[in-house]
C-alpha positions as a Markdown table, in Angstrom:
| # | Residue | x | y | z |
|---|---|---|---|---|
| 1 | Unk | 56.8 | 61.3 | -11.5 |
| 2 | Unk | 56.4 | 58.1 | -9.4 |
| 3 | Unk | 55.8 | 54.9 | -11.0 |
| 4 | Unk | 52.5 | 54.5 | -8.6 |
| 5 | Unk | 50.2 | 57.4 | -7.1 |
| 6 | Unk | 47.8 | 56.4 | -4.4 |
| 7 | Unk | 44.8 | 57.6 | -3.5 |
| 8 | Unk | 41.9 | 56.9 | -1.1 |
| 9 | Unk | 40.0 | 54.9 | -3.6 |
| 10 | Unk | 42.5 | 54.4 | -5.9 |
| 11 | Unk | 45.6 | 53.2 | -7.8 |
| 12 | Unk | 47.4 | 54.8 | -10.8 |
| 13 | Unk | 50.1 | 52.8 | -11.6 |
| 14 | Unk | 51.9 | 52.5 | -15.2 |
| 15 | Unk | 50.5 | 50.8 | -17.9 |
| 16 | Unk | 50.9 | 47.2 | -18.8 |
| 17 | Unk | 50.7 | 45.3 | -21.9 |
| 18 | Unk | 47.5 | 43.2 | -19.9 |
| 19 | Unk | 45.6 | 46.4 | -19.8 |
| 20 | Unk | 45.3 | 46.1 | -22.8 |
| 21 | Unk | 41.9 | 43.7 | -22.5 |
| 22 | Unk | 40.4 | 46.3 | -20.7 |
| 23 | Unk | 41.6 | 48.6 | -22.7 |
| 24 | Unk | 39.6 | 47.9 | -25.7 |
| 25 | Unk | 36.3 | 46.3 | -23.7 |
| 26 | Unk | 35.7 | 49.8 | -22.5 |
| 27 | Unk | 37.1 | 52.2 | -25.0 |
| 28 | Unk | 35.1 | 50.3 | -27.8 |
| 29 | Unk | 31.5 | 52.2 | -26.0 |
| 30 | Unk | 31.1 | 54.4 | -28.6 |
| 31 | Unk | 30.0 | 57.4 | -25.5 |
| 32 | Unk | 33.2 | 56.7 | -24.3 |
| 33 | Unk | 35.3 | 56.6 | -27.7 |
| 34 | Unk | 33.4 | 59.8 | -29.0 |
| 35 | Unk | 34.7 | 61.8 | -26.6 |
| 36 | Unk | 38.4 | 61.1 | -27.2 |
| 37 | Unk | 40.1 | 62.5 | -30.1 |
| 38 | Unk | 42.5 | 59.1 | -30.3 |
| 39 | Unk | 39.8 | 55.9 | -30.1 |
| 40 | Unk | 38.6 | 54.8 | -32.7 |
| 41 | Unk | 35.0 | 52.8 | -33.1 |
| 42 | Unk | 34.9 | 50.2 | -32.3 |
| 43 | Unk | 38.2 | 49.6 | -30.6 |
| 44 | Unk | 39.9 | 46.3 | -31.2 |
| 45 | Unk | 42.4 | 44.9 | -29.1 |
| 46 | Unk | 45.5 | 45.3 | -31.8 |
| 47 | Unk | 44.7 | 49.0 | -31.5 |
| 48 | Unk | 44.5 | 48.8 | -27.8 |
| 49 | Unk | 47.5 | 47.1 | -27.8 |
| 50 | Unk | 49.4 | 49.5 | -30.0 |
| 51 | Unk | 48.0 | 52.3 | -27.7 |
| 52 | Unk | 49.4 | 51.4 | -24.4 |
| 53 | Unk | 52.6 | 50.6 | -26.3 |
| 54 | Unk | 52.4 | 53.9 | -27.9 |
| 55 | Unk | 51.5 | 55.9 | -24.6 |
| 56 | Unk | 54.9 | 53.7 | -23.2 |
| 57 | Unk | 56.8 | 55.1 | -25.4 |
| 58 | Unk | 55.9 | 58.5 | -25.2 |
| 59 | Unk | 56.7 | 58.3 | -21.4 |
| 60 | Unk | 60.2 | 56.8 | -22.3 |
| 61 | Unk | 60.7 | 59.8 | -24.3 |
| 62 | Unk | 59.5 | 62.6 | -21.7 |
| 63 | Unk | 56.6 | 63.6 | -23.2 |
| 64 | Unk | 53.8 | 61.6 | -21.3 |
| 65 | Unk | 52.6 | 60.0 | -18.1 |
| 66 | Unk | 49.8 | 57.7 | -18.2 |
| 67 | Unk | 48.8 | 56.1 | -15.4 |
| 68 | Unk | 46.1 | 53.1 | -15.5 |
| 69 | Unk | 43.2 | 54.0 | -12.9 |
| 70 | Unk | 42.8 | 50.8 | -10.6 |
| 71 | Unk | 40.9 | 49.7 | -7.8 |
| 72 | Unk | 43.2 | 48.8 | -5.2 |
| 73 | Unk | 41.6 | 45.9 | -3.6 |
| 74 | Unk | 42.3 | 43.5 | -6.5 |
| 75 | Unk | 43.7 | 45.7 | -9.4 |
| 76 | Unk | 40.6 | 46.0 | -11.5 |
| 77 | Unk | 41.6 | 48.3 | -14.4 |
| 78 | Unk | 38.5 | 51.1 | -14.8 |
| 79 | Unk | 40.5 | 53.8 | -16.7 |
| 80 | Unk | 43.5 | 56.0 | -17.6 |
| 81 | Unk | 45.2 | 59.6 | -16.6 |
| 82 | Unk | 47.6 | 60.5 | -18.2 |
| 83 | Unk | 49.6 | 64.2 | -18.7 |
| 84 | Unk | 50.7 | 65.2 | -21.5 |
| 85 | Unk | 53.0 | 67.6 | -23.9 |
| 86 | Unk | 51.8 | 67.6 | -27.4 |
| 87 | Unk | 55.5 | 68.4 | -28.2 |
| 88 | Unk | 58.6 | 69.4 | -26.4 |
| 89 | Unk | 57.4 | 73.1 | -25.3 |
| 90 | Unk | 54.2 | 73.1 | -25.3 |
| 91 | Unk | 52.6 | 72.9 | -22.0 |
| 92 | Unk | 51.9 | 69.6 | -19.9 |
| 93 | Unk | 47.6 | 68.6 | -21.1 |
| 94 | Unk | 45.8 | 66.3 | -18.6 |
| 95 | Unk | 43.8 | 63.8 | -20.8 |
| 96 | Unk | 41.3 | 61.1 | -18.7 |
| 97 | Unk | 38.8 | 58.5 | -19.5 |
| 98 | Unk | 37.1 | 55.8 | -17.2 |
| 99 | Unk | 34.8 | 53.2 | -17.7 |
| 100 | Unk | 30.7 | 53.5 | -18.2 |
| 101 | Unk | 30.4 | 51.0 | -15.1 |
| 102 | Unk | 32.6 | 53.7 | -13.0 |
| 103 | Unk | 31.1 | 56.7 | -13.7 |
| 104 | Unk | 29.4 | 58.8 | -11.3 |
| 105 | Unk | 31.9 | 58.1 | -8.7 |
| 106 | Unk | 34.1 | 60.9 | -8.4 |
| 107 | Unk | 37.2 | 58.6 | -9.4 |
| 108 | Unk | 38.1 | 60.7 | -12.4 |
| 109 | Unk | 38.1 | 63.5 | -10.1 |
| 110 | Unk | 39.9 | 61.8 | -7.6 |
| 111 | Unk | 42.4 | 60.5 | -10.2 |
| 112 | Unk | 43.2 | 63.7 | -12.1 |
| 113 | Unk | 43.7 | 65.7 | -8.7 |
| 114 | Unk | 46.8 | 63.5 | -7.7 |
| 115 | Unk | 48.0 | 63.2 | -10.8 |
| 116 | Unk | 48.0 | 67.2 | -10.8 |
| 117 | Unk | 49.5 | 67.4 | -7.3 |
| 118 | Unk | 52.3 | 64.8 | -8.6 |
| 119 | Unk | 53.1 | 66.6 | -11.0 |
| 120 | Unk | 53.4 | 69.9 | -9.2 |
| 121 | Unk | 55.9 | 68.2 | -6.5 |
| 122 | Unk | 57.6 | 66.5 | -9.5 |
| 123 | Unk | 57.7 | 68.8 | -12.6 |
| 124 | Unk | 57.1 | 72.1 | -10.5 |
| 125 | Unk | 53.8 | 73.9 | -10.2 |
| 126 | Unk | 53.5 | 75.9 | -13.9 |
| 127 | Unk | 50.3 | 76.1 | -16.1 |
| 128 | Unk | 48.1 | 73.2 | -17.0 |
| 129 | Unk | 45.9 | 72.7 | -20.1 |
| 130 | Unk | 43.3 | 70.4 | -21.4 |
| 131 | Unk | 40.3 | 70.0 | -24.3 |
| 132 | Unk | 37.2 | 68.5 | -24.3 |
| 133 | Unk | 34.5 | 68.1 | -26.1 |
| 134 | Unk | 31.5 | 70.8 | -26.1 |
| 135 | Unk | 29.2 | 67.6 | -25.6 |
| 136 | Unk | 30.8 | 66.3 | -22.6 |
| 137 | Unk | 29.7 | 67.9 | -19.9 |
| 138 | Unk | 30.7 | 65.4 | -17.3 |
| 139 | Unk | 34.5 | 66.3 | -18.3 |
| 140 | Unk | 33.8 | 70.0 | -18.4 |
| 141 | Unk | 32.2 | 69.4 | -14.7 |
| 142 | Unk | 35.6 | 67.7 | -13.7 |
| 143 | Unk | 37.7 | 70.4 | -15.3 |
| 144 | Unk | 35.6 | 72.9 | -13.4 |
| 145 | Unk | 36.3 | 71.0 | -9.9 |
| 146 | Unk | 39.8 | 70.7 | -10.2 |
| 147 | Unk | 39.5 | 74.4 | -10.7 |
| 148 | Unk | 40.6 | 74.5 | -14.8 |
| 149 | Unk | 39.2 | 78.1 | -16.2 |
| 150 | Unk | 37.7 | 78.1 | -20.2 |
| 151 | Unk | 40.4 | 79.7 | -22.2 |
| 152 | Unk | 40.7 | 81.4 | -25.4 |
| 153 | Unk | 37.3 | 81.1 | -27.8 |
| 154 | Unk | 35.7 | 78.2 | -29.3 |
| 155 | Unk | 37.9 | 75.4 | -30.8 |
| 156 | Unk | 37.4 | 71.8 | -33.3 |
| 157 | Unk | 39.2 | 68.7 | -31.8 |
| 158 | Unk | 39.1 | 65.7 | -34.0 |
| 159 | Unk | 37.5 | 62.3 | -32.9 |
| 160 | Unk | 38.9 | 59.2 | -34.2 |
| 161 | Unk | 35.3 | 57.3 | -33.5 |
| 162 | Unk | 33.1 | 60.4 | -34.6 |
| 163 | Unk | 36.1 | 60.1 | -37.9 |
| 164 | Unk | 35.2 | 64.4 | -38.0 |
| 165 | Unk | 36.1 | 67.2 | -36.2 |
| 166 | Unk | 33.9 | 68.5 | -33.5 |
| 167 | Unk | 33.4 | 71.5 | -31.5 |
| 168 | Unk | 35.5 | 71.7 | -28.5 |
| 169 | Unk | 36.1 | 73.9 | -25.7 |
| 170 | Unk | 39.8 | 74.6 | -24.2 |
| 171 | Unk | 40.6 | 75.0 | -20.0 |
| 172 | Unk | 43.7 | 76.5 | -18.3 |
| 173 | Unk | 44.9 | 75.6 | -15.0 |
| 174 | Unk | 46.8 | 78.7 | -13.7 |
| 175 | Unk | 49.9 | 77.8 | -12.0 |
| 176 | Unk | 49.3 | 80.7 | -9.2 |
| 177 | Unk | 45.8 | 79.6 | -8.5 |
């Protein structure tokens, strides 16, 4: 996977340790943090920290690639893609937040679409997977647009900020579609 993916709108570039700020300004709305399953509430910048450090590492090891969602003219940091493996062969999850002030734009969208067409001309074209939250249904509406089906029955993710398990709903992306 390239170290930067450009896009009309857009940058996704690797993570630094000074998106970190950002990091926990935005993650610590509690609409945003509720619908991960990793953020806690509220989000302090030692956890930030220790999550971009985290999500570094797993990259180093093979089993991620998150990208920080930028705005190209001056490098504003509104979010972050990132792909997945929960371990070694399971298959590659697309995960996605952005900021409240950002949404309604499409740049999710935008953002998860190269990062899937990236990893199709870099990891191959196979089966993609991700979960989210039966309350969320501006991530189901993305899922849906990038063409990701429901799969299997109802599921409970766990949410750090919601500190319970919630009910959750799992997508496939089918390699051959």
């Amino acid at each position: 996977m390239r170290d930067q993916i450009e896009t009309e709108r857009l940058v996704l570039r690797q993570l630094e340790d000074r998106d970190a700020v950002p990091f926990s300004k935005y993650g610590s709305d509690f609409d945003i943090a509720r619908m991960t399953g990793s953020f806690p509430h509220p989000f302090p910048l030692l956890s930030a920290e220790f999550k971009v450090l985290h999500l570094r590492a797993l990259k180093r090891r093979g089993l991620a690639h998150p990208y920080a969602i930028t705005l190209p003219e001056d490098d504003t940091f509104i979010g972050v893609a990132d792909l997945f493996k929960r371990d070694k062969d399971s298959l590659w999850e697309i995960g996605y937040w952005v900021a409240r002030p950002f949404w309604g734009m499409g740049y999710v969208t935008e953002a998860c679409k190269a990062l899937l067409s990236e990893a199709d001309a870099s990891l191959g074209k196979q089966d993609r997977v991700a979960g989210v939250f039966k309350d969320n249904p501006g991530s189901i509406h993305v899922l849906k647009k990038l063409g990701f089906e429901v799969h299997g029955g109802p599921d409970t993710h766990f949410s750090m900020a919601r500190l319970c398990k919630a009910d959750g709903i799992n997508f496939v992306l089918r390699a051959d579609s």
